[in-house]
C-alpha positions in Angstrom: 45.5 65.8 109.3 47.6 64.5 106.4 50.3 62.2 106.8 51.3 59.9 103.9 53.1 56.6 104.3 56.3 56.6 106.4 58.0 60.6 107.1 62.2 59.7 107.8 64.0 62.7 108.4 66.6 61.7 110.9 66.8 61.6 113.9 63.2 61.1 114.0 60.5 58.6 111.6 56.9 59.5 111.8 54.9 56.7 111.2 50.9 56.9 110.9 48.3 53.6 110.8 45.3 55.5 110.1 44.6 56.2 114.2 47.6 56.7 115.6 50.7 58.8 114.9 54.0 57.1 115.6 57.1 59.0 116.6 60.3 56.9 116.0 63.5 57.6 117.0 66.2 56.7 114.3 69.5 57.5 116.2 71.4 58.1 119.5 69.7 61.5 119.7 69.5 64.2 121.5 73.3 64.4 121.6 75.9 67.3 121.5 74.5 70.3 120.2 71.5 69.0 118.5 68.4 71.4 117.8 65.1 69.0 116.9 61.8 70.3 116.7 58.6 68.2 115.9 55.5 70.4 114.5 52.0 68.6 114.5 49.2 70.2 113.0 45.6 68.6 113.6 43.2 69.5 111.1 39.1 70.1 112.0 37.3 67.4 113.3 40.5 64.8 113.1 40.6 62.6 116.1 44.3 61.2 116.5 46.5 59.4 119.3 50.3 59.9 119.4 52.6 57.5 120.9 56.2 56.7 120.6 57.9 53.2 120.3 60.5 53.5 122.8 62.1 56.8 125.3 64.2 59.5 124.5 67.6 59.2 125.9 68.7 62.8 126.2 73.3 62.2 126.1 75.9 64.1 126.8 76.1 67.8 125.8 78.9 69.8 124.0 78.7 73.7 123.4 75.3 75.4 123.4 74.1 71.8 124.3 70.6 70.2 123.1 67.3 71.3 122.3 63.9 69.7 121.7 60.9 71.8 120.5 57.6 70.3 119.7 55.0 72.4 118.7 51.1 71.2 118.6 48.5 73.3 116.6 44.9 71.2 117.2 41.8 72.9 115.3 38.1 73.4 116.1 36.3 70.3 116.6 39.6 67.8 116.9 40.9 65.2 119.4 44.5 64.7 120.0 45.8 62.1 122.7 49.4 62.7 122.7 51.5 60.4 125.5 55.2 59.8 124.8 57.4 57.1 126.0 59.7 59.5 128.7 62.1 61.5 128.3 65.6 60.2 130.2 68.0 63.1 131.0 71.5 61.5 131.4 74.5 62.8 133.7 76.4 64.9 131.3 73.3 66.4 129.6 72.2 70.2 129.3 68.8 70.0 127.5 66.3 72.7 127.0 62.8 70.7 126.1 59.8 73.3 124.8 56.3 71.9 124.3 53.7 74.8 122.9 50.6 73.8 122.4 47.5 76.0 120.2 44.3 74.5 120.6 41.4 75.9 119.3 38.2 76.6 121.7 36.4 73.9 120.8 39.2 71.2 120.4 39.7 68.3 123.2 44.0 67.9 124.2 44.8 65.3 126.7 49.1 65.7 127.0 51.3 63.5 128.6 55.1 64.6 129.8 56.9 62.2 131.6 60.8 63.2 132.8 63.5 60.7 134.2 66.0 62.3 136.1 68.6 60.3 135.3 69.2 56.5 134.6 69.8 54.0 137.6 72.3 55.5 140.0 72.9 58.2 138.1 72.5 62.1 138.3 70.6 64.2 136.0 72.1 66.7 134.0 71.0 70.2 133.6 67.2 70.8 132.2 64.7 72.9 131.9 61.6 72.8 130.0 58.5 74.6 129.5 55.0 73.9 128.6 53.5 77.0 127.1 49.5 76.4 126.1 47.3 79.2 124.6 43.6 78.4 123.4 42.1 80.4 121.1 45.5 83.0 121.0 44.8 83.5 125.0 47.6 82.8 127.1 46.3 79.8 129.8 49.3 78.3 130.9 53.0 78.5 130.9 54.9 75.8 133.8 58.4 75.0 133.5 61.0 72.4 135.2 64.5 73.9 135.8 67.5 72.2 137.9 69.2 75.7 137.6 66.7 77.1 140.6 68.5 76.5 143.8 66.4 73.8 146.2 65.1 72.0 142.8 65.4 68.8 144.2 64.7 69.2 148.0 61.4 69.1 149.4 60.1 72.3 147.8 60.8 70.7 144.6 60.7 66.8 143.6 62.4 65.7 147.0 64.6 63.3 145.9 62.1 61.7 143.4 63.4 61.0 139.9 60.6 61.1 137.7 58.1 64.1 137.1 55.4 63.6 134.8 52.8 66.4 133.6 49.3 65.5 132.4 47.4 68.4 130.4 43.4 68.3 129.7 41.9 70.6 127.5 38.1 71.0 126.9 35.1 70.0 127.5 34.7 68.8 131.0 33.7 64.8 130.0 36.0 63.5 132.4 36.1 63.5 136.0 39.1 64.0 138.6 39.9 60.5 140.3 38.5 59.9 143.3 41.9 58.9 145.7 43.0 61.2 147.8 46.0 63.7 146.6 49.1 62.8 148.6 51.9 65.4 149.4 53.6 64.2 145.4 50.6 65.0 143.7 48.6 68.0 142.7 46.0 68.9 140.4 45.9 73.0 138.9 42.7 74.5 137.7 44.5 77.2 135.6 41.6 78.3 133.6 38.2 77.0 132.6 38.4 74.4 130.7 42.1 73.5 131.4 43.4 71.3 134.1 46.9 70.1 134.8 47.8 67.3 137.0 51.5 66.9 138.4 53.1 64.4 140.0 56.5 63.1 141.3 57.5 59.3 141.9 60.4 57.3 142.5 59.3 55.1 138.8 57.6 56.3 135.9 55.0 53.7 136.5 54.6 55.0 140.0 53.8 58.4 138.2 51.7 57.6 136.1 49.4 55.4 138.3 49.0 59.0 140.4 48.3 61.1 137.0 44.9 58.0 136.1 44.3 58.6 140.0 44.0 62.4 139.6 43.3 63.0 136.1 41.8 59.9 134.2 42.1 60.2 130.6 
């Protein structure tokens, strides 16, 4: 992977220390009817962490409302430990997020998506997202989050929790699943060989992520 110095292209810097890429937001954005998409390619045998500096705050929406794509392409041989700050979806936003990963056969991906439905005493706004993952051009998984589908947020869906956080793994089987029992807002998805996906619901994002190290240590 090549990054050189410090990438600003508003709304977003792109900051890289020699290990770890940093995404930094540069603006009150997602907002209105903005379309942002964030493409990182991993070269062979690169071994990288990406982490942002602070969430995303997902505002109100006008017209076709907003849009997030990020699009990871990890080659044979690499690492990539990608966990963001979360993503906060406000009252008055309409947000479609799209995360596609392409990971070669041979490459290790450990993903981290954590959603906020809302800030304190607030309502989320309308969302859907999908995580669409193909290794080696095959098809292995494709989940999405959508408070358009009636019952969302009843007991067949988050039940009244306001975070949902995703954790993908991809490759070699070095880790093990955590030991503690699942409970009823946890699960953890075999979807293919060589790809697991752990999901879990909270009432705080540390709450969820405490049940994504239980389930699926990184």
């Amino acid at each position: 992977m090549r990054v050189d110095g410090t990438l600003c292209t508003a709304p977003l810097w792109v900051r890289w220390d020699g290990a770890t890429l940093w995404i930094v937001g540069s603006g009150a954005s997602p907002a209105g009817e903005d379309h942002i998409r964030l493409r990182v390619d991993v070269g062979p045998d690169v071994t990288v962490s990406v982490r942002s500096v602070a969430a995303t705050v997902v505002y109100a929406a006008r017209g076709a409302g907003t849009r997030w794509e990020t699009e990871l392409t990890v080659a044979d041989g690499a690492c990539v430990d990608w966990r963001l700050e979360p993503m906060i979806i406000t009252g008055r936003a309409r947000h479609d997020a799209m995360t596609t990963v392409h990971a070669s056969a041979t490459a290790t991906v450990s993903l981290d998506e954590v959603l906020v439905l809302g800030r304190a005493g607030e309502d989320a706004g309308a969302l859907r997202t999908t995580l669409d993952v193909r290794v080696g051009d095959m098809p292995t998984l494709l989940t999405s989050v959508d408070t358009s589908i009636a019952g969302w947020s009843g007991p067949a869906g988050v039940d009244g929790d306001t975070v949902v956080a995703n954790r993908l793994h991809l490759g070699a089987d070095e880790t093990t699943s955590g030991t503690h029992a699942l409970d009823r807002r946890a699960a953890l998805l075999q979807p293919a060989p060589g790809c697991r996906l752990a999901v879990a619901t909270a009432r705080d994002v540390a709450d969820a992520r405490q049940s994504l190290d239980a389930i699926l240590p990184v």
